[in-house]
C-alpha positions in Angstrom: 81.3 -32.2 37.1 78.6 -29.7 35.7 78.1 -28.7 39.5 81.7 -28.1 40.1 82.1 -26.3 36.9 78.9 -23.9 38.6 80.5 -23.5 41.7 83.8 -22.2 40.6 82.0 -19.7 38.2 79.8 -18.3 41.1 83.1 -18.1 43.6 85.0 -16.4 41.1 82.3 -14.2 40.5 82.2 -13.4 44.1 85.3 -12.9 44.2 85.4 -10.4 41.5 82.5 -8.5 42.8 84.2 -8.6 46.2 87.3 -7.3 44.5 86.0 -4.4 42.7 83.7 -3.5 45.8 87.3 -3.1 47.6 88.8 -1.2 45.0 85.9 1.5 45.0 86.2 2.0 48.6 89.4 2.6 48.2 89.3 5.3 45.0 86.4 7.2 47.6 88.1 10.8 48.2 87.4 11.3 52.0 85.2 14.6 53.0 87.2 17.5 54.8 86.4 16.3 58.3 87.5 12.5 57.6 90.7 13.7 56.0 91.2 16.2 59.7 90.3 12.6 61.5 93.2 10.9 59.6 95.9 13.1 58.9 98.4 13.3 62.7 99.4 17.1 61.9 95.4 17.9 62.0 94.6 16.4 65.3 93.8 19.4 67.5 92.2 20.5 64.1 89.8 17.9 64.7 89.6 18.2 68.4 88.8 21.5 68.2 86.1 20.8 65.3 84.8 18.3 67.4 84.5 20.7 70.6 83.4 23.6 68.3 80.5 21.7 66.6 81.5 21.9 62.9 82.5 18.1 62.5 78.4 17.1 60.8 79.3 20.8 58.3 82.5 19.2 57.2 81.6 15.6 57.0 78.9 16.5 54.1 77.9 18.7 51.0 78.2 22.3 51.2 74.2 23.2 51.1 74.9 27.1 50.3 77.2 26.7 47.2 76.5 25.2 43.7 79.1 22.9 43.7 78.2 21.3 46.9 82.4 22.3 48.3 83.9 23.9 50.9 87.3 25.5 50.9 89.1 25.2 54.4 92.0 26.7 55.2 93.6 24.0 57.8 95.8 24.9 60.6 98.3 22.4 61.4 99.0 21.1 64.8 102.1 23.7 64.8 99.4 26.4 64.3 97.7 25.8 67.6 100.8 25.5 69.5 101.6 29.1 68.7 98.6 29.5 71.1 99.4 27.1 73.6 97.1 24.6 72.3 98.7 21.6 71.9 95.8 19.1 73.4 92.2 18.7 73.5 92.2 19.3 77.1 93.7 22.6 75.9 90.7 23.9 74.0 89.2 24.2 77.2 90.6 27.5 77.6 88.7 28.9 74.7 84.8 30.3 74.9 83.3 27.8 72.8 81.3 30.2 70.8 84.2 31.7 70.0 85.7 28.5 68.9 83.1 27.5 66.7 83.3 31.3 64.9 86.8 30.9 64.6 86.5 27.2 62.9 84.0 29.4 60.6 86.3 32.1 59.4 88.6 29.2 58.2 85.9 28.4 55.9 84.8 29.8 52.7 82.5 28.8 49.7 82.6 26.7 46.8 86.3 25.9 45.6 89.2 28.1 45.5 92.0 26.5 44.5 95.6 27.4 45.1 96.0 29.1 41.5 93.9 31.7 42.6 95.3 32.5 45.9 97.1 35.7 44.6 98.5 39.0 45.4 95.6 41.2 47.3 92.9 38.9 46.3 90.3 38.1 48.9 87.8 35.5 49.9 84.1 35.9 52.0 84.3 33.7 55.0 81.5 31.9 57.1 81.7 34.2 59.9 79.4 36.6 59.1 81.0 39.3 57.0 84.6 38.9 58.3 87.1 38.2 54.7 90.5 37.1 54.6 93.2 38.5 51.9 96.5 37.0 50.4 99.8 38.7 50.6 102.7 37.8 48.9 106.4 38.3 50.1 109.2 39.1 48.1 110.5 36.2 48.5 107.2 34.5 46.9 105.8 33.2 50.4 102.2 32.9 50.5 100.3 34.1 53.5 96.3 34.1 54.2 96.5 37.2 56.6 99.5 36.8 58.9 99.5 32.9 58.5 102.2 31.2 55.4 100.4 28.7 53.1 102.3 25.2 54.2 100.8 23.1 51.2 97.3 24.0 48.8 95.1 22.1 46.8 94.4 18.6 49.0 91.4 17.0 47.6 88.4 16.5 49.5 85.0 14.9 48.5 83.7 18.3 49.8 85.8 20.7 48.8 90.2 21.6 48.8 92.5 22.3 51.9 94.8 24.4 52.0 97.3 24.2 55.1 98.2 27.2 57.1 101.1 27.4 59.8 99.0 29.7 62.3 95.3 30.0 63.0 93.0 32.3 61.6 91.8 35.0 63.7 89.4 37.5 63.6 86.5 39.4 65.8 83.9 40.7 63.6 83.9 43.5 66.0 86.5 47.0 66.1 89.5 47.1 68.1 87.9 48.5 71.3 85.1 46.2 71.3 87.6 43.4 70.8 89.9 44.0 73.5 86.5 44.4 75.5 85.5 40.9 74.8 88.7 39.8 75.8 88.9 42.0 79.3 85.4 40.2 79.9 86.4 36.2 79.3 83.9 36.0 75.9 87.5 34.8 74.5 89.5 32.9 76.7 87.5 31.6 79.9 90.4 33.6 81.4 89.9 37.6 80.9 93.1 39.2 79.7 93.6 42.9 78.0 92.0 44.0 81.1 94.6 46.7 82.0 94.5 48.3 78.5 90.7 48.5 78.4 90.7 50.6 81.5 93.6 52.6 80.5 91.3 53.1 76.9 88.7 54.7 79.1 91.0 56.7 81.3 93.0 58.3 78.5 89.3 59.3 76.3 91.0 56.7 73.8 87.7 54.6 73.2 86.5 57.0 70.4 89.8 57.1 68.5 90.1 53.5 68.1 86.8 52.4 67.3 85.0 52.4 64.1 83.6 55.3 62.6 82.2 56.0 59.3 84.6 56.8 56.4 87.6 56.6 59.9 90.9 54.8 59.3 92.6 51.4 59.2 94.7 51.1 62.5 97.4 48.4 63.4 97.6 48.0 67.4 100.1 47.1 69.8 97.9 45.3 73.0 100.0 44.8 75.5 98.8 42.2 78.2 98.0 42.6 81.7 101.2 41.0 82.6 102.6 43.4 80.7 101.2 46.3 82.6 101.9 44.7 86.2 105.5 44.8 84.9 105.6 48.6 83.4 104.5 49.0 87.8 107.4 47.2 88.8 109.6 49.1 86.3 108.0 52.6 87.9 107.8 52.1 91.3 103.6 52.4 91.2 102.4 48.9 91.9 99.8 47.8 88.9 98.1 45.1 90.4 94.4 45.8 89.1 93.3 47.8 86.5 92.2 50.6 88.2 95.6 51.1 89.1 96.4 52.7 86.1 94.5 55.7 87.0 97.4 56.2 89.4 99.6 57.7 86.7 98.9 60.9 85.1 96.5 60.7 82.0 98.4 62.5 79.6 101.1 60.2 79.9 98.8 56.7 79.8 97.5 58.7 77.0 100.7 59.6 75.3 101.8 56.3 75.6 98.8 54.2 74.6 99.4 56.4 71.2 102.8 54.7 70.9 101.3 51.6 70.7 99.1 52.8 67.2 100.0 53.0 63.5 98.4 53.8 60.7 97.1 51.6 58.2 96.2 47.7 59.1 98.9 45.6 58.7 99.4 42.1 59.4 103.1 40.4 59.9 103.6 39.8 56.4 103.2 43.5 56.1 105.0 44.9 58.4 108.2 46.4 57.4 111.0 44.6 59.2 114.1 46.4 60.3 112.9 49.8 59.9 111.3 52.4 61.6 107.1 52.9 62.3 105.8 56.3 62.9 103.1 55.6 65.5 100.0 58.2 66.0 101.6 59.7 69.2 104.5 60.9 67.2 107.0 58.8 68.1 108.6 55.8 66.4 108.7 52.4 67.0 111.6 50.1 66.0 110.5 46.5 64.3 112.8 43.8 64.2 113.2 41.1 61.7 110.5 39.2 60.4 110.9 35.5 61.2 108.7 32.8 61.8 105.7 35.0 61.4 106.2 37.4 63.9 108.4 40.8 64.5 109.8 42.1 67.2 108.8 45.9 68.5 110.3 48.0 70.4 109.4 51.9 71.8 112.5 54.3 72.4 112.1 54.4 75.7 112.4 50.5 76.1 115.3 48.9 77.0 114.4 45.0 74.6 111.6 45.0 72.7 108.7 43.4 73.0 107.5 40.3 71.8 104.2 39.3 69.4 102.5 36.5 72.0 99.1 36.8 69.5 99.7 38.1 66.3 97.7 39.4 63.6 93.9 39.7 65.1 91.9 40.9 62.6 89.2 43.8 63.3 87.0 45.4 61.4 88.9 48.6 61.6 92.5 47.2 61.4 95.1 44.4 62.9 95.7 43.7 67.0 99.5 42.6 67.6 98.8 40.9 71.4 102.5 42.2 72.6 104.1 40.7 76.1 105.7 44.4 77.0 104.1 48.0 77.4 105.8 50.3 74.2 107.1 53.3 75.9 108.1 56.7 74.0 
């Protein structure tokens, strides 16, 4: 009997302890990367932290902060389909150096929860000195940059998420030296803005729109190359190359690669919608309303305007608009 009594009290013991070992594995908050693994709107989130090597940084402690956290603003599978991104197999497209920096500039230090996510405040990133600011609509609509806060404050062992409806982007480099990158396939394995580089360079533009001392916050209008073969078609001069462009007289490239420039660097949010932009050329262009994160813009002398294929780029002097039609005065 007294060895029956003995083996009850150890298997309910055992049970116990197997009990509460369950419970604590359950009350374990996940890190930021397990939480990417298990949530279905972050799977190309993962994919791509998997491809762009930041998966071992996000499964751990944050080394360089006090607190040991990480603050990662998430895009949701939504946000890469704005890019065309909507499988691993996808990803494939991108440079994966510029993938990983990318992942990076969704990244930031320590905590910063959603309480502080204010008006004009700003936040360093991990990709080297490029920052990120909040703007705040009328309407009370949050956006990091040009992309809407979906949801804050999900708890991490590492750190908070915040989720974000587009992805992050930015160059750490000015707005010639970007579209340079691109024209050269250090972005996309495929080069694009390679019509608008050379028409930079034929119109004496390089200088204007790069970064100089004490110079000016721009927002640009890049048209794409597709959108330069078309302007061709639309003239009669066939476009089929980029040197092509220096068919057409360089005061008007010139004149009209100024019609794709405004003052001040604005992202979507920004951007006044429905109204008139003076552009550096001295003409106008003509936004449309803002909805779903982009506008549209059109030049005077266009007959539809011209949509945002890649908005809200973020240079060190100013905003790139990727735009699918050439803005003409």
């Amino acid at each position: 009997m007294r060895n029956l009594s003995s083996r009850c009290f150890y298997l309910a013991s055992a049970a116990v302890l197997l009990l509460t070992g369950c419970s604590e594995k359950q009350d374990v908050t996940p890190s930021i990367a397990a939480v990417a693994v298990n949530t279905a709107e972050f799977q190309i989130l993962e994919d791509a932290a998997v491809r762009g090597g930041v998966v071992p940084l996000l499964s751990n402690k944050n080394p360089n902060d006090p607190s040991g956290n990480f603050t990662v603003f998430a895009p949701n599978n939504a946000a890469f389909a704005r890019l065309g991104l909507t499988a691993a197999a996808d990803l494939n497209g991108l440079q994966k150096d510029f993938l990983t920096n990318t992942l990076y500039y969704h990244v930031a230090n320590g905590n910063l929860p959603g309480s502080e996510l204010t008006a004009g405040s700003a936040s360093a990133s991990a990709f080297k000195e490029a920052g990120r600011r909040i703007i705040v609509r009328a309407d009370g609509a949050r956006y990091v940059n040009g992309s809407r806060l979906v949801a804050t404050d999900v708890p991490a062992a590492n750190g908070t998420i915040h989720v974000i409806d587009k992805v992050l982007l930015a160059t750490n480099l000015d707005i010639v030296q970007s579209a340079v990158a691109l024209s050269q396939a250090e972005v996309f394995v495929k080069p694009e803005l390679t019509f608008l580089v050379e028409a930079v360079l034929y119109a004496d533009l390089a200088r204007e729109l790069s970064v100089t001392p004490g110079g000016p916050q721009l927002t640009v209008f890049a048209p794409t190359d597709q959108a330069f073969r078309e302007l061709g078609t639309l003239l009669g001069v066939p476009l089929l190359v980029p040197n092509d462009i220096r068919k057409l007289p360089k005061e008007t490239v010139k004149a009209v690669l100024l019609n794709h420039v405004v003052a001040g660097g604005r992202f979507t949010p920004e951007l006044p919608e429905n109204a008139a932009l003076p552009t550096l050329g001295g003409g106008s262009l003509r936004l449309g309303p803002f909805a779903a994160g982009t506008l549209s813009v059109q030049g005077a002398g266009n007959a539809a305007p011209a949509g945002m294929v890649i908005p809200d780029v973020q240079c060190l002097n100013g905003v790139v608009h990727v735009i699918n039609r050439v803005l003409l005065p």
